[in-house]
Every structure is written in structure tokens, then in C-alpha cells.
CHARMM-style PDB file with segment names, atoms N, HN, CA, C and O in Angstrom:
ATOM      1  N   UNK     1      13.422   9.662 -37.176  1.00  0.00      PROA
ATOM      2  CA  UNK     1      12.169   9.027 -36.833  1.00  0.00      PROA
ATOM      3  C   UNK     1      12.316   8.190 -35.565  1.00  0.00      PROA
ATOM      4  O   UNK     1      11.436   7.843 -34.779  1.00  0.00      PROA
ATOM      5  N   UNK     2      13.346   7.998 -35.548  1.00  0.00      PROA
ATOM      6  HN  UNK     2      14.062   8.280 -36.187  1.00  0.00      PROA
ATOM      7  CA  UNK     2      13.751   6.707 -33.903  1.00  0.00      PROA
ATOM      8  C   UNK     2      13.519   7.869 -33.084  1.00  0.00      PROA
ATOM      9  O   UNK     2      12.493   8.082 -32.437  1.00  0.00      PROA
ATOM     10  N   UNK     3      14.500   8.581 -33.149  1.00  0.00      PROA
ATOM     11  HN  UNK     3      15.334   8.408 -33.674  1.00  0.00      PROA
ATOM     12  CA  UNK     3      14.099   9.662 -31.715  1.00  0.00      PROA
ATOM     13  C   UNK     3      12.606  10.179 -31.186  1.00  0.00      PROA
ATOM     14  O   UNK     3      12.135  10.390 -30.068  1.00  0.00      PROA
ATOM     15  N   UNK     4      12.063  10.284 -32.643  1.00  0.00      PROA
ATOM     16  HN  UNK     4      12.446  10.113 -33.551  1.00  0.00      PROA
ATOM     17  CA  UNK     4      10.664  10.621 -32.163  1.00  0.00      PROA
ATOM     18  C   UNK     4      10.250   9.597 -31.341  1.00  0.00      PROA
ATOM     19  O   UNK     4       9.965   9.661 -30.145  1.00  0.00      PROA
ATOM     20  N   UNK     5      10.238   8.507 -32.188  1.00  0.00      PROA
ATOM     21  HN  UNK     5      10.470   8.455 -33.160  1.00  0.00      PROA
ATOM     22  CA  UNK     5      10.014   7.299 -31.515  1.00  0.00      PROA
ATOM     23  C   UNK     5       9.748   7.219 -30.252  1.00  0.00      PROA
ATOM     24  O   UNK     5       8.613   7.229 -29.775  1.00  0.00      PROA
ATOM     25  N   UNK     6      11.204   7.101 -29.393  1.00  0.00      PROA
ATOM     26  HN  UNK     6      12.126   7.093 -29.780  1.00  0.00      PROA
ATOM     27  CA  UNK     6      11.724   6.860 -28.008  1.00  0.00      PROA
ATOM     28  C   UNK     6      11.255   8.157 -27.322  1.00  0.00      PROA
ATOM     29  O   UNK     6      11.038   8.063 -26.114  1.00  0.00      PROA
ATOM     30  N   UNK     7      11.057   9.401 -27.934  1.00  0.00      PROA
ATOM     31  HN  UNK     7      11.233   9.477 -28.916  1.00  0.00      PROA
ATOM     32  CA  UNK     7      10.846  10.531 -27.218  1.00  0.00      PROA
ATOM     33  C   UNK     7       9.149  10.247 -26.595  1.00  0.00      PROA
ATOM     34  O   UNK     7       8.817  10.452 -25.427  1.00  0.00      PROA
ATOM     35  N   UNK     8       8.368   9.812 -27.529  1.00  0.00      PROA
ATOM     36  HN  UNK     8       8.638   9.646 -28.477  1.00  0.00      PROA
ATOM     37  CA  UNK     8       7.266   9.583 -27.508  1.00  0.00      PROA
ATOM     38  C   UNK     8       6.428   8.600 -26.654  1.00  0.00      PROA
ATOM     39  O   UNK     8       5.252   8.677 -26.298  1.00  0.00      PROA
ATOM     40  N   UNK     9       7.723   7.297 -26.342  1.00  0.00      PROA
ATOM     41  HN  UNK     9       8.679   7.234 -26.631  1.00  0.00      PROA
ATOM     42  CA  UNK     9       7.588   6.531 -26.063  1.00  0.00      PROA
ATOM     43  C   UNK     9       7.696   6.574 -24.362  1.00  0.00      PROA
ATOM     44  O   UNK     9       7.064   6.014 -23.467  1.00  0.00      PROA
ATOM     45  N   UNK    10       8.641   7.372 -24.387  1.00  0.00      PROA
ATOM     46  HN  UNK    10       9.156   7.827 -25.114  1.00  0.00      PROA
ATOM     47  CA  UNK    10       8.861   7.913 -23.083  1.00  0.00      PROA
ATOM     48  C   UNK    10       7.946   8.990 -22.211  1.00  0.00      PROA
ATOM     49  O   UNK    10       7.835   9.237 -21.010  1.00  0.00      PROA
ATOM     50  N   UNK    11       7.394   9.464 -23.337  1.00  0.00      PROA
ATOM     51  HN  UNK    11       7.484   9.264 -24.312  1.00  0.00      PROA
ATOM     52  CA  UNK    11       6.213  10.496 -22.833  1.00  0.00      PROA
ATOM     53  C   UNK    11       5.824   9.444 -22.037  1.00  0.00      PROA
ATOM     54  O   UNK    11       6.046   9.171 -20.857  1.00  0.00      PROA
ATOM     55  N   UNK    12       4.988   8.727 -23.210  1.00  0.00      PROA
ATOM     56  HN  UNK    12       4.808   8.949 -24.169  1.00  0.00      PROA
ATOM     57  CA  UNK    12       3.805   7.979 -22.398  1.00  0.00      PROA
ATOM     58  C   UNK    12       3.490   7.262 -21.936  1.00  0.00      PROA
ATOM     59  O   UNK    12       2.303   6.967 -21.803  1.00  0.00      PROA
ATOM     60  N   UNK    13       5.071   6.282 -21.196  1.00  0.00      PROA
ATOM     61  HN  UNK    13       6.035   6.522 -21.304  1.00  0.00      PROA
ATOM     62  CA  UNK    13       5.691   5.798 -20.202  1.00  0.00      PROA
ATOM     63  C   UNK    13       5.168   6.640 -18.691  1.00  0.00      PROA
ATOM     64  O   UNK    13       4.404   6.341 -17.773  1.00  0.00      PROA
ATOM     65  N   UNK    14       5.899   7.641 -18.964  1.00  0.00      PROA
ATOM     66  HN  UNK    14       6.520   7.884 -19.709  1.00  0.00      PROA
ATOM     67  CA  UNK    14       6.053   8.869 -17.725  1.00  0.00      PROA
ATOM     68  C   UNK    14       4.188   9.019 -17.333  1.00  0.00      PROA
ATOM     69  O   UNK    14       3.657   8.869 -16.233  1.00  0.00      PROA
ATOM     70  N   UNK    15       3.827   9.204 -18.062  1.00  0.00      PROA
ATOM     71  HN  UNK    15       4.259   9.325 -18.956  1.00  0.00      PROA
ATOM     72  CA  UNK    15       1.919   9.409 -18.214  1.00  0.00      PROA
ATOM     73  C   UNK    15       1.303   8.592 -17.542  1.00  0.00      PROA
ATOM     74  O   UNK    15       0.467   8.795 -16.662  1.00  0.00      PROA
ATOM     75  N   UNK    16       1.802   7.412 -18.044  1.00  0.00      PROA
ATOM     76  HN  UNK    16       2.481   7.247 -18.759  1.00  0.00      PROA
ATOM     77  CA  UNK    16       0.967   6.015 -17.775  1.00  0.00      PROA
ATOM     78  C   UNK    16       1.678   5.421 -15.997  1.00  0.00      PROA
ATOM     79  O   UNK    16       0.958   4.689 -15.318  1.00  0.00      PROA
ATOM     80  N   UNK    17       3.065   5.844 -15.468  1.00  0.00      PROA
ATOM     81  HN  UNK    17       3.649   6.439 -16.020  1.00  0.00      PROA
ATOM     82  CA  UNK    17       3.865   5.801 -14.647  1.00  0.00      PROA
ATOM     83  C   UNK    17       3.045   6.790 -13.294  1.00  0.00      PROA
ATOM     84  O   UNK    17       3.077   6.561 -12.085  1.00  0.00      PROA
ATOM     85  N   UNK    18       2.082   8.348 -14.315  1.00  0.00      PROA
ATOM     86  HN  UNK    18       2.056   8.534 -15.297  1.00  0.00      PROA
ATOM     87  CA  UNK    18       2.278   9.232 -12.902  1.00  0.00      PROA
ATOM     88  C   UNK    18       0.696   8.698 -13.043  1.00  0.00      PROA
ATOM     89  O   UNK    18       0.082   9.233 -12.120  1.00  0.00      PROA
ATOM     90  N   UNK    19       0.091   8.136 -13.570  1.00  0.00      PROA
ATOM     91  HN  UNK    19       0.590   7.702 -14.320  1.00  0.00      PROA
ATOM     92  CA  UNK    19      -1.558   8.332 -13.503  1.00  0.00      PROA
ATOM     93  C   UNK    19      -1.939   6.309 -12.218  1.00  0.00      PROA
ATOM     94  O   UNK    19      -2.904   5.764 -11.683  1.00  0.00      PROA
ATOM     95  N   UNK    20      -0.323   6.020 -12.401  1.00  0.00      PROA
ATOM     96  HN  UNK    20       0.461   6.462 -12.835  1.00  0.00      PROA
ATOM     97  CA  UNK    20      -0.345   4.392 -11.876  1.00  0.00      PROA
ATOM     98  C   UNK    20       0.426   4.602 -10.271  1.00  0.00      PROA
ATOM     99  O   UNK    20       0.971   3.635  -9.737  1.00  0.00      PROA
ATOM    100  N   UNK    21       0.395   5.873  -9.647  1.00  0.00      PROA
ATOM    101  HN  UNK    21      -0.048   6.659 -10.080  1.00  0.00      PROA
ATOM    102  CA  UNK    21       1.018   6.536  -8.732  1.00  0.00      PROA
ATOM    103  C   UNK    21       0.078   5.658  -7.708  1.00  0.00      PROA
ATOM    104  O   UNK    21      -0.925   5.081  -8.128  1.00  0.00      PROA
ATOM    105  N   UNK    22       0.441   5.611  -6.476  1.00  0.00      PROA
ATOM    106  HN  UNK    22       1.256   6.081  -6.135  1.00  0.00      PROA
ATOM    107  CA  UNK    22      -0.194   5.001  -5.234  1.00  0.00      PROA
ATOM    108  C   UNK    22      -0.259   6.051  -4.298  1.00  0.00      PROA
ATOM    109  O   UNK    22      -0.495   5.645  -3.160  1.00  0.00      PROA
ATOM    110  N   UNK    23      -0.144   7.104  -4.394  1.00  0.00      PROA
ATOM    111  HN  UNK    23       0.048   7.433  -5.318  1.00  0.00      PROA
ATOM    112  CA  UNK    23      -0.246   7.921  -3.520  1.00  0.00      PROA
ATOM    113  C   UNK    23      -1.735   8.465  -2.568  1.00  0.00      PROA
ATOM    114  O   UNK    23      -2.023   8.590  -1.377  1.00  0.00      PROA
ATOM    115  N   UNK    24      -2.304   8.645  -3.682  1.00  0.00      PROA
ATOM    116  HN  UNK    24      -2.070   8.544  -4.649  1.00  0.00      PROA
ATOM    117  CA  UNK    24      -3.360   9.069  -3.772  1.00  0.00      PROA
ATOM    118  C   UNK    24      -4.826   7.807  -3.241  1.00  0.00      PROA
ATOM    119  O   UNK    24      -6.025   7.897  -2.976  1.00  0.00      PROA
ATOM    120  N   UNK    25      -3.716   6.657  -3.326  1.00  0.00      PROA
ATOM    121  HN  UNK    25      -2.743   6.584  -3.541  1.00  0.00      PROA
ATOM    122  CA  UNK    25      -4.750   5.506  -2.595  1.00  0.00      PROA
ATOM    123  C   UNK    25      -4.516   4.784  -0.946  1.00  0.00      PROA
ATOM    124  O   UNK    25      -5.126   4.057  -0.162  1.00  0.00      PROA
ATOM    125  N   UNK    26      -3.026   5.632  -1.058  1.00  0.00      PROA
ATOM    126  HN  UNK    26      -2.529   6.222  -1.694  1.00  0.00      PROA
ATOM    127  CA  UNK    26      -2.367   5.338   0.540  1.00  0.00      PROA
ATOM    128  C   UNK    26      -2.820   6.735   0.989  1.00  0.00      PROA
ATOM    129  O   UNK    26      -2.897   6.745   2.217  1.00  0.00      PROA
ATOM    130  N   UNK    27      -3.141   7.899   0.455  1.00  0.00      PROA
ATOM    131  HN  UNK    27      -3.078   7.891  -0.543  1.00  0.00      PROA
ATOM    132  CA  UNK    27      -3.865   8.801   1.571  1.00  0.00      PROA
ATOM    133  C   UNK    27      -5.189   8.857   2.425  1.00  0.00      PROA
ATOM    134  O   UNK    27      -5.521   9.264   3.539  1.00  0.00      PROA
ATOM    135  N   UNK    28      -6.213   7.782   0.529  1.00  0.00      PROA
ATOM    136  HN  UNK    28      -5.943   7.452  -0.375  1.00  0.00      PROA
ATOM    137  CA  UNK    28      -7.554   7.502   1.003  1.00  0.00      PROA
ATOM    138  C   UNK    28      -7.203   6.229   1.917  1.00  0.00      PROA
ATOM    139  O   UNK    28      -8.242   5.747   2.368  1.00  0.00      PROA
ATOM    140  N   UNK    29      -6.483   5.800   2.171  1.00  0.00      PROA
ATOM    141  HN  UNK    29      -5.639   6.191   1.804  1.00  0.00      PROA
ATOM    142  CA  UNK    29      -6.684   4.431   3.327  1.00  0.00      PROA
ATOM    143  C   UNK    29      -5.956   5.070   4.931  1.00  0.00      PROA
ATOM    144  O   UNK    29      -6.269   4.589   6.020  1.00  0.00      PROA
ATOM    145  N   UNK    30      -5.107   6.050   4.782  1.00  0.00      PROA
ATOM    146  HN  UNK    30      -4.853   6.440   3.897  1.00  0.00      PROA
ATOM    147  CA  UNK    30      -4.947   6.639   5.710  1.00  0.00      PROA
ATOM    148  C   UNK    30      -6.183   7.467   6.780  1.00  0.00      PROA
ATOM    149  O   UNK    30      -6.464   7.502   7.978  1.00  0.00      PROA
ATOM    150  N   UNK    31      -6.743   8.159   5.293  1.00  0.00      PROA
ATOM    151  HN  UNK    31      -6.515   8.131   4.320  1.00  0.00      PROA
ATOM    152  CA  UNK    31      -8.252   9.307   5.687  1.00  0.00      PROA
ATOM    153  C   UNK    31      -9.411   8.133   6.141  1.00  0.00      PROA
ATOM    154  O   UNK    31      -9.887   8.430   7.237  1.00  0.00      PROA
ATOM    155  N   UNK    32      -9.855   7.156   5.701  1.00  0.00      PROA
ATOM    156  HN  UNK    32      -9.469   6.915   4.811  1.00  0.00      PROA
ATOM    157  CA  UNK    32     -10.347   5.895   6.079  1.00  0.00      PROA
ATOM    158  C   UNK    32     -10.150   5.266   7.600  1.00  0.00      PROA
ATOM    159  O   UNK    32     -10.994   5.028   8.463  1.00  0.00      PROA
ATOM    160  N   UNK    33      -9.061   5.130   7.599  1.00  0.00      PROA
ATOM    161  HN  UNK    33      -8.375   5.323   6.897  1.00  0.00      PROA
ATOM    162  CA  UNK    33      -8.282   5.061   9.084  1.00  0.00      PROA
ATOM    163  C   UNK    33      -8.327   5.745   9.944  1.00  0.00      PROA
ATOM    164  O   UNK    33      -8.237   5.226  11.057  1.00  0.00      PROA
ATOM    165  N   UNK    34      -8.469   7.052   9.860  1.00  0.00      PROA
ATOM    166  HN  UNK    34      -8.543   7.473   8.956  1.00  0.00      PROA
ATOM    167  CA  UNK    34      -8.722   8.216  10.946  1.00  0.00      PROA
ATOM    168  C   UNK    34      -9.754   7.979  11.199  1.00  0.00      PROA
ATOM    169  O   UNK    34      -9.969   7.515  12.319  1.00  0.00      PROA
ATOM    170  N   UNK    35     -11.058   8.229  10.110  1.00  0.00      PROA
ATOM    171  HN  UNK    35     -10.884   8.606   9.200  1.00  0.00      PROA
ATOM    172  CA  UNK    35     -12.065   7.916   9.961  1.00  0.00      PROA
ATOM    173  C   UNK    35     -12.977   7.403  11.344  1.00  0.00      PROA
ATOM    174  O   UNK    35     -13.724   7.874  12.202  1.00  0.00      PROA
ATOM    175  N   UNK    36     -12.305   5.971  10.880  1.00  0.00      PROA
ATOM    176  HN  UNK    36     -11.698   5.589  10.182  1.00  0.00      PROA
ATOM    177  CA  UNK    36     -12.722   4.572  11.517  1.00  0.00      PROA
ATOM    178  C   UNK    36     -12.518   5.004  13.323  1.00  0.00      PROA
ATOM    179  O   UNK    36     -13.373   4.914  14.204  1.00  0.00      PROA
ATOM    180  N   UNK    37     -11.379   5.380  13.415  1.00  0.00      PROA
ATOM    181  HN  UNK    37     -10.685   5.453  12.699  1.00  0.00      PROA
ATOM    182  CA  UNK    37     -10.496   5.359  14.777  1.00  0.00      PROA
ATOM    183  C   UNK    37     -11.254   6.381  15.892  1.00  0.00      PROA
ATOM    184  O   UNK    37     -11.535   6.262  17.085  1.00  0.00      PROA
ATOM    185  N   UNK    38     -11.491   7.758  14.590  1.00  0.00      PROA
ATOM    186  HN  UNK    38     -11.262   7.854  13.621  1.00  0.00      PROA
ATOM    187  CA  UNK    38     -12.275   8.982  15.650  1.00  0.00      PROA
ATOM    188  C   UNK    38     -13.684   8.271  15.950  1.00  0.00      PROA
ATOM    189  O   UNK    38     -13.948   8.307  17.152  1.00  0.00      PROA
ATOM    190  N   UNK    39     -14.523   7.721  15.269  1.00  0.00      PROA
ATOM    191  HN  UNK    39     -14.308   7.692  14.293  1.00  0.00      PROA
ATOM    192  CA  UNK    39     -15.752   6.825  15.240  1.00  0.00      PROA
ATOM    193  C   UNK    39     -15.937   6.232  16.291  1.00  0.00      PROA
ATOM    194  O   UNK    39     -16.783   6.516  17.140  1.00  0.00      PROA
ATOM    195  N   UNK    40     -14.854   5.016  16.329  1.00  0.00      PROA
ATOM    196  HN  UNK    40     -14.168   4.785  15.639  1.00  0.00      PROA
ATOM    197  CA  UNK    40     -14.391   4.131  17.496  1.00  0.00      PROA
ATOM    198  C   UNK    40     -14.537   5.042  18.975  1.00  0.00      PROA
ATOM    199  O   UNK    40     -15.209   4.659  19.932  1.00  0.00      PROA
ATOM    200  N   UNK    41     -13.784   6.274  18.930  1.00  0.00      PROA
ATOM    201  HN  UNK    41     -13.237   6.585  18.152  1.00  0.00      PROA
ATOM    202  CA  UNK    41     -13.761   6.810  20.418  1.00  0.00      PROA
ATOM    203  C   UNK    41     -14.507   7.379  20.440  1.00  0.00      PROA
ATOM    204  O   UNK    41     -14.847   7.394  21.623  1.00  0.00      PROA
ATOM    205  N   UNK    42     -15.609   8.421  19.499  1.00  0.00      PROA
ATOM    206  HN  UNK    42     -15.333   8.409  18.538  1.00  0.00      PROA
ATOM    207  CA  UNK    42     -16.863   8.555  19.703  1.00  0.00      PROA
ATOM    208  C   UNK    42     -17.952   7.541  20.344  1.00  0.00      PROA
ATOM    209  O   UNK    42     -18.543   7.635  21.420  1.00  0.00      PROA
ATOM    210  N   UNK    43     -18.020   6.659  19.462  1.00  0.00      PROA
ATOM    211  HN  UNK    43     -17.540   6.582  18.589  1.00  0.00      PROA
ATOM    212  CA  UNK    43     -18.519   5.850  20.353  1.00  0.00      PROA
ATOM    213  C   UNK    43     -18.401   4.426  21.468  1.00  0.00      PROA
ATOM    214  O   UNK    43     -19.062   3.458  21.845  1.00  0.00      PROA
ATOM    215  N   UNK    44     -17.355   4.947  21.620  1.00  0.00      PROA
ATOM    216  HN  UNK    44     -16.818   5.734  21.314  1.00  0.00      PROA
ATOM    217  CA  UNK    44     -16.919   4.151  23.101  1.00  0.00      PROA
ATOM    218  C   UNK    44     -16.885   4.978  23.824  1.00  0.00      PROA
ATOM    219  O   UNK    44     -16.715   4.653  24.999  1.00  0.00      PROA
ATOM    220  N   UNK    45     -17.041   6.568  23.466  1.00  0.00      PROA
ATOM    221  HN  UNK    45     -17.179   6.832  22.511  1.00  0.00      PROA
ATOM    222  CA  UNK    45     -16.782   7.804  24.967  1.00  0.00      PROA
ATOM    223  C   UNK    45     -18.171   7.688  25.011  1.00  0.00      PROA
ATOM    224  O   UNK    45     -18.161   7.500  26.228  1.00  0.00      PROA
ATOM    225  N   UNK    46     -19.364   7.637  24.735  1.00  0.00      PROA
ATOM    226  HN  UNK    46     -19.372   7.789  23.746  1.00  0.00      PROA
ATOM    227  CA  UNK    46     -20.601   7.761  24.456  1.00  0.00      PROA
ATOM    228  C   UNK    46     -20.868   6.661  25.124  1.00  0.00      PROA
ATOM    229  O   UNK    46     -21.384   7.028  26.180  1.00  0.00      PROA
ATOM    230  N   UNK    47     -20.777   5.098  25.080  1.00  0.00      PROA
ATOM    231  HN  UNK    47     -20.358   4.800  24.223  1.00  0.00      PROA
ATOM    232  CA  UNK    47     -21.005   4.235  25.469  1.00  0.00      PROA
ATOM    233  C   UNK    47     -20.639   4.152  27.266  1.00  0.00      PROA
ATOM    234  O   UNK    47     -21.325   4.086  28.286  1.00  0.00      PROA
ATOM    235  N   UNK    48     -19.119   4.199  26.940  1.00  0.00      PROA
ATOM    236  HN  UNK    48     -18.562   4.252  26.111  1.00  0.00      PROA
ATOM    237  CA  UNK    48     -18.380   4.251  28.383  1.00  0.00      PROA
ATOM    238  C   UNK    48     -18.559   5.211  29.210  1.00  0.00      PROA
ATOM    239  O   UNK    48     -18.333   4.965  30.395  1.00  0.00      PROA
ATOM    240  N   UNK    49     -19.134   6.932  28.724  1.00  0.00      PROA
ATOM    241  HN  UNK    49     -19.318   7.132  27.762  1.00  0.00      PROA
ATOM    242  CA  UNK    49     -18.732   7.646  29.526  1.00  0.00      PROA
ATOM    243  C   UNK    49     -20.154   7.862  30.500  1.00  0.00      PROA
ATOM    244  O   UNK    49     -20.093   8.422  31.595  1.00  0.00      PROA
ATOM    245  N   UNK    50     -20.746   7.613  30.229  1.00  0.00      PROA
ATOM    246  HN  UNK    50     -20.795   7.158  29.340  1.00  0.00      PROA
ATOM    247  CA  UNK    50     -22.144   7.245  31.269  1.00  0.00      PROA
ATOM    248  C   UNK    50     -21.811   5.987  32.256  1.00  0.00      PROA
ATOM    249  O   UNK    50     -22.443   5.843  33.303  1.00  0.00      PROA
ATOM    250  N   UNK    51     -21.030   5.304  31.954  1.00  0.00      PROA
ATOM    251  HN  UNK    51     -20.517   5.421  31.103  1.00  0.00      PROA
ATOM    252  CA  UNK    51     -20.970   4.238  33.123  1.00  0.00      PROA
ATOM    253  C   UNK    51     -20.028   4.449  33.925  1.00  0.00      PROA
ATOM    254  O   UNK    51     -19.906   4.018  35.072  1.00  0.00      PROA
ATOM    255  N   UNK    52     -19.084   5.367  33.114  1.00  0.00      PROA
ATOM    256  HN  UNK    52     -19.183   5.717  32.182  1.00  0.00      PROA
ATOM    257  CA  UNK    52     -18.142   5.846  34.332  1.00  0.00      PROA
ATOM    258  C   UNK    52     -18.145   6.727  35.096  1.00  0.00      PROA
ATOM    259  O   UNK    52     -17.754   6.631  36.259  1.00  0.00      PROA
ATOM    260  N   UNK    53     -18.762   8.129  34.362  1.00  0.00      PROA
ATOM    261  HN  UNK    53     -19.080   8.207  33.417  1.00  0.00      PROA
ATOM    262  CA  UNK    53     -19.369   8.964  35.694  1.00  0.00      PROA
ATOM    263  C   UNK    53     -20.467   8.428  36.493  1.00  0.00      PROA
ATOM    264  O   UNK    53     -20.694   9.057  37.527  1.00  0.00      PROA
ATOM    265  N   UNK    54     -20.993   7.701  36.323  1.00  0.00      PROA
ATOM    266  HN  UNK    54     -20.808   7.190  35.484  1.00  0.00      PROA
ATOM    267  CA  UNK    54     -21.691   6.868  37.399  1.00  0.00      PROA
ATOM    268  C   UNK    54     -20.892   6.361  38.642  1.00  0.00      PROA
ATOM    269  O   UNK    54     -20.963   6.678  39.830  1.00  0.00      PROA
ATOM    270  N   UNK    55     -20.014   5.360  37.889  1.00  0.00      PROA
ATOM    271  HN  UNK    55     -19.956   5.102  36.925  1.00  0.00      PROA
ATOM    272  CA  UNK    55     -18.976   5.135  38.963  1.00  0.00      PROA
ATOM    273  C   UNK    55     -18.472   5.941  39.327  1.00  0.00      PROA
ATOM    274  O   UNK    55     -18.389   5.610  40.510  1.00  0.00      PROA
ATOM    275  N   UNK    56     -17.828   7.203  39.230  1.00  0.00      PROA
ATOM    276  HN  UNK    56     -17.896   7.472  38.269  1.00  0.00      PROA
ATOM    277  CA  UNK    56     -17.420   8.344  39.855  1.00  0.00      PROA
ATOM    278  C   UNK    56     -18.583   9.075  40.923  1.00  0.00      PROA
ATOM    279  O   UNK    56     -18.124   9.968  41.636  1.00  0.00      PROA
ATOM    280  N   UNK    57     -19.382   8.900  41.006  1.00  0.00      PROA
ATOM    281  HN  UNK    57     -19.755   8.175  40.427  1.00  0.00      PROA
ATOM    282  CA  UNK    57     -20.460   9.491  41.248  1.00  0.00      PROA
ATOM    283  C   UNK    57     -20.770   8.830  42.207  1.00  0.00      PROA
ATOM    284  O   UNK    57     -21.142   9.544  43.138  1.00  0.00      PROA
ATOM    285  N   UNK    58     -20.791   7.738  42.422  1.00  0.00      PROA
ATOM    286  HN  UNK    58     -20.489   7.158  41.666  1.00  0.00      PROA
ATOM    287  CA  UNK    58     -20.699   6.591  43.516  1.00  0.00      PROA
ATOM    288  C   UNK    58     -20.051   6.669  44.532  1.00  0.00      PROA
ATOM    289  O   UNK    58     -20.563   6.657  45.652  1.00  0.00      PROA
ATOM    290  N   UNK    59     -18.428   6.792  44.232  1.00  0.00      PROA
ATOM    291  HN  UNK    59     -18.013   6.801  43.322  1.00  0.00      PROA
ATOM    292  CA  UNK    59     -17.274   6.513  44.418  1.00  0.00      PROA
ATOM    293  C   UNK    59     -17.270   7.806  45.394  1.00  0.00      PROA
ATOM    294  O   UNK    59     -16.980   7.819  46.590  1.00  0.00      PROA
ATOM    295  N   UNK    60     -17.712   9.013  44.477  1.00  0.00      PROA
ATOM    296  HN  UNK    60     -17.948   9.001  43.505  1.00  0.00      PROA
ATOM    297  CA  UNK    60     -17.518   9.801  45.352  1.00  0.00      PROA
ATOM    298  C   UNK    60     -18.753  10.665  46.855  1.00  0.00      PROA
ATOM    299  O   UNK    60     -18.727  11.708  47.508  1.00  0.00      PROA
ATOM    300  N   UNK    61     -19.833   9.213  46.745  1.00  0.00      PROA
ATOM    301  HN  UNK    61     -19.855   8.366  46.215  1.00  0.00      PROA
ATOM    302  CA  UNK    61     -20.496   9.425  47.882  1.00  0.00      PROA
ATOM    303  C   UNK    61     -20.406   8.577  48.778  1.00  0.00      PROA
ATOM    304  O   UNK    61     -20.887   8.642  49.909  1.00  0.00      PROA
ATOM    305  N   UNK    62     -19.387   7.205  48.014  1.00  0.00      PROA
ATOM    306  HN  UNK    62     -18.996   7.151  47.095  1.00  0.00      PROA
ATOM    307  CA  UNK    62     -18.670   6.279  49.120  1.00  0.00      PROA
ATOM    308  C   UNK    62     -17.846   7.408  50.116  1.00  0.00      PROA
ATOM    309  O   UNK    62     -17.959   7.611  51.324  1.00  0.00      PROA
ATOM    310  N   UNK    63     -17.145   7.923  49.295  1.00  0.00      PROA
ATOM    311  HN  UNK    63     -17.053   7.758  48.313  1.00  0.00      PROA
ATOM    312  CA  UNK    63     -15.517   8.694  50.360  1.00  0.00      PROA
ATOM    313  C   UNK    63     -16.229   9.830  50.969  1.00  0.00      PROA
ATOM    314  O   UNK    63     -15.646  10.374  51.907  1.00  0.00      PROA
ATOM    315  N   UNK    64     -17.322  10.272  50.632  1.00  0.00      PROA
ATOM    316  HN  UNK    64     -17.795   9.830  49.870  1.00  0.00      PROA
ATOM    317  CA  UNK    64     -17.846  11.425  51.472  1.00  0.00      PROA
ATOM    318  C   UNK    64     -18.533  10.418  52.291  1.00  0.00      PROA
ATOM    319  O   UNK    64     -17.546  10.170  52.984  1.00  0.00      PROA
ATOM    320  N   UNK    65     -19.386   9.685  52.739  1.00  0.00      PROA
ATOM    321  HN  UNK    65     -20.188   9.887  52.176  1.00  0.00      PROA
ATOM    322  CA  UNK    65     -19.320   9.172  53.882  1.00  0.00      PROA
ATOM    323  C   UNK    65     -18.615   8.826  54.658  1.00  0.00      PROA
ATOM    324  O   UNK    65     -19.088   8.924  55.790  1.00  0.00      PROA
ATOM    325  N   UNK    66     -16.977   8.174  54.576  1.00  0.00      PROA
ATOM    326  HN  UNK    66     -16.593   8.094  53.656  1.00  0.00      PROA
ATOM    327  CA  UNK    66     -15.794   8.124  55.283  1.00  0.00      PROA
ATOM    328  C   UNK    66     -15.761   9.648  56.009  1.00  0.00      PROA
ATOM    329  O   UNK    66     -15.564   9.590  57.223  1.00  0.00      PROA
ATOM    330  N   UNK    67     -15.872  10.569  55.626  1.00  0.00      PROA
ATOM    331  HN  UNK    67     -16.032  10.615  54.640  1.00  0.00      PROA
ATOM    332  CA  UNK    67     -15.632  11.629  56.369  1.00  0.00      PROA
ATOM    333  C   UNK    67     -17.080  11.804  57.111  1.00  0.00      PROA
ATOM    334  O   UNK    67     -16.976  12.405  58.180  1.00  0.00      PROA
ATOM    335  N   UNK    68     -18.230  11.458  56.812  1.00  0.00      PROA
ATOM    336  HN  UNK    68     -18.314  10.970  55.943  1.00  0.00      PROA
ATOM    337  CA  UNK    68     -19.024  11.907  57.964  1.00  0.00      PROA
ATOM    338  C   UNK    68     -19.270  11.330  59.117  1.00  0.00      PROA
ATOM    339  O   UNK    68     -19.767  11.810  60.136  1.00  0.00      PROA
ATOM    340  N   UNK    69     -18.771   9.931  58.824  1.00  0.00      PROA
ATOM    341  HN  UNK    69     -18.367   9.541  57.996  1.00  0.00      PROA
ATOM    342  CA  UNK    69     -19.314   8.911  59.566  1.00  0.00      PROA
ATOM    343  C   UNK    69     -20.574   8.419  60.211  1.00  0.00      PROA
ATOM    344  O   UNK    69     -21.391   9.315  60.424  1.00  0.00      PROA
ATOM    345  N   UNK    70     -20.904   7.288  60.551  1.00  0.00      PROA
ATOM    346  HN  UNK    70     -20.240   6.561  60.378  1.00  0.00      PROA
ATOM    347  CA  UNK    70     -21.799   6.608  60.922  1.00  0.00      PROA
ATOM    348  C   UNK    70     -23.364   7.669  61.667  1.00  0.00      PROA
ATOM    349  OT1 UNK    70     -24.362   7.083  62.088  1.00  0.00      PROA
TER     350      UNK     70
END
């Protein structure tokens, strides 16, 4: 009857051990994290990237006047 015991006991040790796993909550904070990050450069390329081809756009009818001159 002890062995059952400890056999049993150990089951549902092991059970209670794989269902108390962290794995599965360090992937969702990982997937969360990507998440967040691709978001972020979506919208900062969205935000930023209109003001910078502008400035490019500028920039590059500043230097084409250097070549035509006055």
C-alpha cells in the first residue's frame, strides 16, 4: 500500500509540476514583445517616413541647383 502510495503521489507531483510549467507564459510575453516592437516601427515608419522623404526631396533640389547654377 506505501508504494502505491508514493507511486501516486508522484504521479501527481509530476502533473501538478508540468501543468505549473512557465513556458508557455515566457513565449506569450515574448509573442507580446514582437508584437509591441513591429507596431512601434509601423508606426514610426508611417509617422517618420513622410517627413523624411520630404527632406530628401528637398535636399535633392538643393544639390540639383549646385549643378545648374545661378
Amino acid at each position: 500500500m506505501t508504494s502505491l502510495m508514493v507511486s501516486m503521489t508522484a504521479f501527481i507531483a509530476g502533473i501538478k509540476d508540468r501543468f505549473s510549467s512557465e513556458k508557455g507564459a515566457t513565449a506569450t510575453e515574448y509573442s507580446l514583445l514582437i508584437a509591441f516592437v513591429a507596431f512601434a516601427i509601423i508606426v514610426g515608419a508611417a509617422l517618420f517616413g513622410t517627413a523624411l522623404s520630404n527632406w530628401f526631396s528637398d535636399l535633392g533640389v538643393e544639390v540639383d541647383g549646385w549643378t545648374t547654377g545661378p
